[in-house]
N, C-alpha and C positions, 0 to 999 in steps of 0.2 A: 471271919464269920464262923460261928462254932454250929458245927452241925451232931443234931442229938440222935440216942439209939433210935428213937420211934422213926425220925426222917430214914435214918439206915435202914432201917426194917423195912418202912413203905419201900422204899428202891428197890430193896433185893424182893419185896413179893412181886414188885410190877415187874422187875425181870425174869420171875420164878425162878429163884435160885436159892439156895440154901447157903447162908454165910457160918463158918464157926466163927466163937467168939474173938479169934486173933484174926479172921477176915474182915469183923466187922470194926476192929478196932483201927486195922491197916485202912479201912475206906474209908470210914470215918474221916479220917488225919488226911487221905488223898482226895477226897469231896470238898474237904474243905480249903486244901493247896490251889484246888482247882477255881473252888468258887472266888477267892485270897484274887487269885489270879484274874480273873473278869473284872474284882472290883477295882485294879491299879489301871484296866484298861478302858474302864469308865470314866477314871480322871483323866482322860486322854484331854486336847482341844482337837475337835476334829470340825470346827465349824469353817466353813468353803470347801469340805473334802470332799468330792463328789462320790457317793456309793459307787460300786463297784459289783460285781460276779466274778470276776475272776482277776488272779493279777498280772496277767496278762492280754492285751487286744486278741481276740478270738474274732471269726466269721464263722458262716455256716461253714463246718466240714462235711455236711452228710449231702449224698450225690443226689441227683435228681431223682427220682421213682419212675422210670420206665418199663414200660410192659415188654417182658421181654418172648414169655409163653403164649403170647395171645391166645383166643378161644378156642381150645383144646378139648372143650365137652366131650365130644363123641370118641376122641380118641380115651378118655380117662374112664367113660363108662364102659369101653370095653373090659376093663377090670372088675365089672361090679355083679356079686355074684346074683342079684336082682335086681333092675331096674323097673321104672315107671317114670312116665311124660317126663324122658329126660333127666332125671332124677335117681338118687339111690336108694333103696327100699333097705330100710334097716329093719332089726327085730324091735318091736313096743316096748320101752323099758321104764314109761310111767304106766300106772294104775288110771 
């Protein structure tokens, strides 16, 4: 696949980044190694392959969510340099 200056360009402003012209001609030639490259894995046969996420079998690793501070209110507001019903009385900082 031959990738042109104008595709380079678009890229590099959607990254906003500034390429000189020996960057743009190195990405050029590696855009299109890269794109070269999806299309040989396009010819793949990948028909009965079942999709995947990962390649390896995973479970949940994350632990359960228990409360471990329980309701703490009273003791948190004693930190607060104003309260109300319970609550922490901050300065207005919309209009």
């Amino acid at each position: 696949m031959i990738i042109s200056d104008e595709t380079i360009a678009y890229v590099a402003a959607l990254a906003k980044i500034k390429l000189s012209d020996e960057e743009k001609i190195r990405a050029k030639k590696d855009l299109g190694e890269i794109l070269g490259y999806i299309e040989r894995m396009n010819e793949l046969d990948t028909d009965g392959v079942e999709p995947m996420s990962h390649a390896f079998p995973v479970s949940n690793v994350f632990r359960e969510d228990v409360v471990t501070n329980g309701d703490e209110r009273e003791e948190m507001l004693k930190n607060a340099p104003k309260q109300k019903d319970g609550c922490f009385v901050v300065p207005k900082t919309v209009e």
